[in-house]
C-alpha positions, 0 to 999 in steps of 0.5 A, spaced: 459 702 336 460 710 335 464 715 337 458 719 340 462 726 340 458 731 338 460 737 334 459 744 333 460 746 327 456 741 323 460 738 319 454 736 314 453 743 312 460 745 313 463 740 308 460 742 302 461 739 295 461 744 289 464 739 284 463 733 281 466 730 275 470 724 271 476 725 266 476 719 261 482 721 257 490 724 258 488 730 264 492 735 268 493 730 274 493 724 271 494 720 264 489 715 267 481 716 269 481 721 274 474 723 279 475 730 282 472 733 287 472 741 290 470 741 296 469 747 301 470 746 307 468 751 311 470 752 320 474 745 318 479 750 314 482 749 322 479 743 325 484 737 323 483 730 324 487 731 332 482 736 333 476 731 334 476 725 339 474 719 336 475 720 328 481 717 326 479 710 331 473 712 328 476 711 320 480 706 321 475 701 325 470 702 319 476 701 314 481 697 317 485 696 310 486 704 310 493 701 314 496 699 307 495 707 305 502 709 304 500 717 303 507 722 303 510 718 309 512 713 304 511 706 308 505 702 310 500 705 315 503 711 313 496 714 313 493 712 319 499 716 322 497 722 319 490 721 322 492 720 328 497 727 327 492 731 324 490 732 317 484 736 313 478 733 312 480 734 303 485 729 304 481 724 309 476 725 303 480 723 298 483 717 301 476 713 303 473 714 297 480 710 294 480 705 300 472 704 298 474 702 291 479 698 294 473 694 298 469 692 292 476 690 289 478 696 284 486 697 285 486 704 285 492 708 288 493 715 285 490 720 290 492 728 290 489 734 294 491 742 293 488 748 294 482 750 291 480 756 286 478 761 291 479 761 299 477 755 304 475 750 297 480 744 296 480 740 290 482 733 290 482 728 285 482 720 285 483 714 280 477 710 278 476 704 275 469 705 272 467 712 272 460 711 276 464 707 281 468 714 281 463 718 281 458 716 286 466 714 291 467 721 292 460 722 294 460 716 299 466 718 302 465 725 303 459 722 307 463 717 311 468 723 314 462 728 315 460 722 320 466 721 322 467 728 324 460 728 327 461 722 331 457 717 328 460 713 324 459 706 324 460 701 319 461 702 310 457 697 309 452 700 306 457 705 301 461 698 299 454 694 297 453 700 293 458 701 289 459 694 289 452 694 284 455 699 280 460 696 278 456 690 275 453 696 271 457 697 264 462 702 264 463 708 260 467 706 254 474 708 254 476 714 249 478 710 243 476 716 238 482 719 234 484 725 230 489 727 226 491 733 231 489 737 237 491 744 239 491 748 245 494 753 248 492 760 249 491 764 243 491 763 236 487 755 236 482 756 231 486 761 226 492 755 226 485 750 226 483 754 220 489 754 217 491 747 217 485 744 215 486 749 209 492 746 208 491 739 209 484 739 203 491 742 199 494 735 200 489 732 198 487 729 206 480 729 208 475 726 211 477 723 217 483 723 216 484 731 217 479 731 223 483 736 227 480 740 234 482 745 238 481 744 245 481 749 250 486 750 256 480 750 260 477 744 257 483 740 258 482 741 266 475 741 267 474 734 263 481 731 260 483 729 252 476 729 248 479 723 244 484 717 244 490 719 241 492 723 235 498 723 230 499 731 230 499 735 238 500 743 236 502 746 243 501 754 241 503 757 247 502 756 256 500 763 256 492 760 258 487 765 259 481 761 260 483 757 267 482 760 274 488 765 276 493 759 279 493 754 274 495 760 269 501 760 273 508 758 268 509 751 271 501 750 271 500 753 265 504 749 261 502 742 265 496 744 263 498 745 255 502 738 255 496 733 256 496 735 248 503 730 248 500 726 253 494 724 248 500 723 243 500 716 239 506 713 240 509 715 234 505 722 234 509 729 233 508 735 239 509 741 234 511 747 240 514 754 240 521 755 239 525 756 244 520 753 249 526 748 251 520 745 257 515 744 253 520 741 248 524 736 253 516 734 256 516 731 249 522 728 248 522 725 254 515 722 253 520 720 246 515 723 242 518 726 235 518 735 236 518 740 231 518 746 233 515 754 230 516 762 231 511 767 228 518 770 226 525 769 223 528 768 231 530 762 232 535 759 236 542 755 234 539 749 240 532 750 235 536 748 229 540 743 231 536 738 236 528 739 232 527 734 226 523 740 223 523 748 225 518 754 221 518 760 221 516 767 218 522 770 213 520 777 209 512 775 209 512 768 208 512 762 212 519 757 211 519 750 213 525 746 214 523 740 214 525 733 212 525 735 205 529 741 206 527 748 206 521 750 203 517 756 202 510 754 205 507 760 202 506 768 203 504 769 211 495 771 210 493 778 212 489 778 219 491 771 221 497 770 228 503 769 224 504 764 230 498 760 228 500 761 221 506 757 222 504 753 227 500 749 222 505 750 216 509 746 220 503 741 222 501 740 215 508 738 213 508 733 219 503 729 216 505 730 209 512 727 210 508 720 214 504 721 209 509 719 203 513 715 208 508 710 209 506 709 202 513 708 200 514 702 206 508 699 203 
């Protein structure tokens, strides 16, 4: 039996989908493998769940196990409550394409639905299991609430045996490659790249073991960590410029910055500007090991009492003060950030310093 209401506008044409993508590493939304999809939603920018007869009856007899999704109510049926209320096709589509994982017996829970980058689109992110299952779940679920806004919505028979297949499939491997440092931020990546690599061949660290890579705030969005973990994450600022205008807003901007610490190994170091106590107290919080940089002599007593090493630039040289005391790290390079400069100075010893403290343990 189906809901036999026929709507205008049509929502297959105006419940568009214009992006599709899978994060398999640490990302803005998640630290776990995320699908994201933006959606624009057209005349349904105003028609909710309330508006059309039949859709949430509809949703609910084809996927009776939507009644354990709690959503912001908090408590079981929570969901259903919000259908039968009014909510947005966005967030509708979110859910489902959750509960058909959870169909095929994937635990997944995690879901989030924002606003967009431009007027009427929506961006909403789920968990996977299995990234094909991800992918090819919010595709399904889009289809099954353009059906049940139409009125002809059966059953999710047909989507679950589906990705029930894929689930068979091998899945894409886990992100298990690691580097030595990644780093982000808005200006300055590739000069403090550069630098810290000169630096490191200077140490004698190579091969493998310096693969240092710069990641864009822009990348970080779209596609999460290009590696497993890392032992160094230079943060060089959360003034983002590559991102759409609302992520560079400062408390988006610097989530954004921050998957750097996420990708951290357990005993990794976040290397963040002095004086940025949010991106220090992420780290610390994280109980990861912070140590901080100015492309200028000013730093703060609170930098100086609570990081385990700060560089900065004195009369045209950079000074580190680390876990070997101060030390001239050499004169600050004409045309280069003084900015990414120390950064990498401070990096660089970072990793000379585990470097001696493990040979010492052996």
């Amino acid at each position: 039996m189906t809901n036999q209401v026929k709507l205008d506008p049509d929502p297959a044409i105006e419940l568009r989908m214009t992006t599709l993508h899978a994060a398999r590493g640490a990302n803005y939304w998640s630290r776990r493998p995320v699908t994201r999809m933006d959606l624009l939603v057209g005349a349904y920018e105003e028609i909710s769940s309330a508006d059309v007869p039949g859709v949430a009856d509809a949703l609910v007899r084809a996927m009776p196990g939507l009644v354990e999704h709690r959503c912001s109510i908090g408590e079981r049926g929570g969901f259903i409550r919000r259908l039968r209320r009014g909510t947005y096709a966005p967030h509708i589509v979110e859910h489902v394409a959750l509960e058909l994982q959870t169909m095929i017996g994937h635990d997944v829970g995690f879901g989030r639905t924002r606003g967009g980058d431009t007027p009427g689109e929506y961006t909403l992110v789920f968990e996977h299991r299995h990234e094909a299952v991800g992918l090819r779940a919010a595709a399904l679920a889009l289809e099954v609430v353009q059906r049940a806004f139409a009125g002809t919505l059966g059953d999710v028979d047909a989507a679950v045996a589906e990705l029930a297949a894929l689930a068979e499939i091998p899945d894409a491997p886990p992100l298990r490659h690691r580097v030595l440092c990644g780093i982000t931020g808005g200006s300055g990546r590739a000069d403090a790249q550069a630098e810290l690599a000169r630096r490191l061949a200077e140490q004698g660290v190579d091969g493998d073991d310096a693969l240092v890579v710069d990641v864009s705030p822009g990348y970080l969005l779209q596609s999460g960590l290009p590696y497993g973990g890392s032992e160094v994450a230079v943060i060089l600022d959360a003034e983002v410029t590559d991102v759409a205008e609302r992520y560079r807003e400062p408390d988006r901007a610097r989530r954004l910055v921050t998957v750097a610490i996420d990708g951290l190994d357990a005993r990794g170091t976040a290397v963040v500007p002095a004086g940025d106590w949010e991106l220090q107290d992420y780290a610390r919080d994280r109980e990861r090991r912070v140590v901080v940089f100015a492309g200028d002599h000013r730093v703060t007593r609170q930098d100086l009492k609570v990081a385990c090493g700060v560089a900065l630039v004195r009369d045209g040289r950079i000074v580190v003060d680390g876990e070997a005391g101060e030390e001239d790290a050499g004169p600050r390079r004409d045309g280069l950030p003084a900015h990414a400069q120390a950064a990498a100075a401070m990096a660089a010893a970072v990793v000379r310093d585990r470097r001696r403290a493990e040979a010492a343990a052996r």
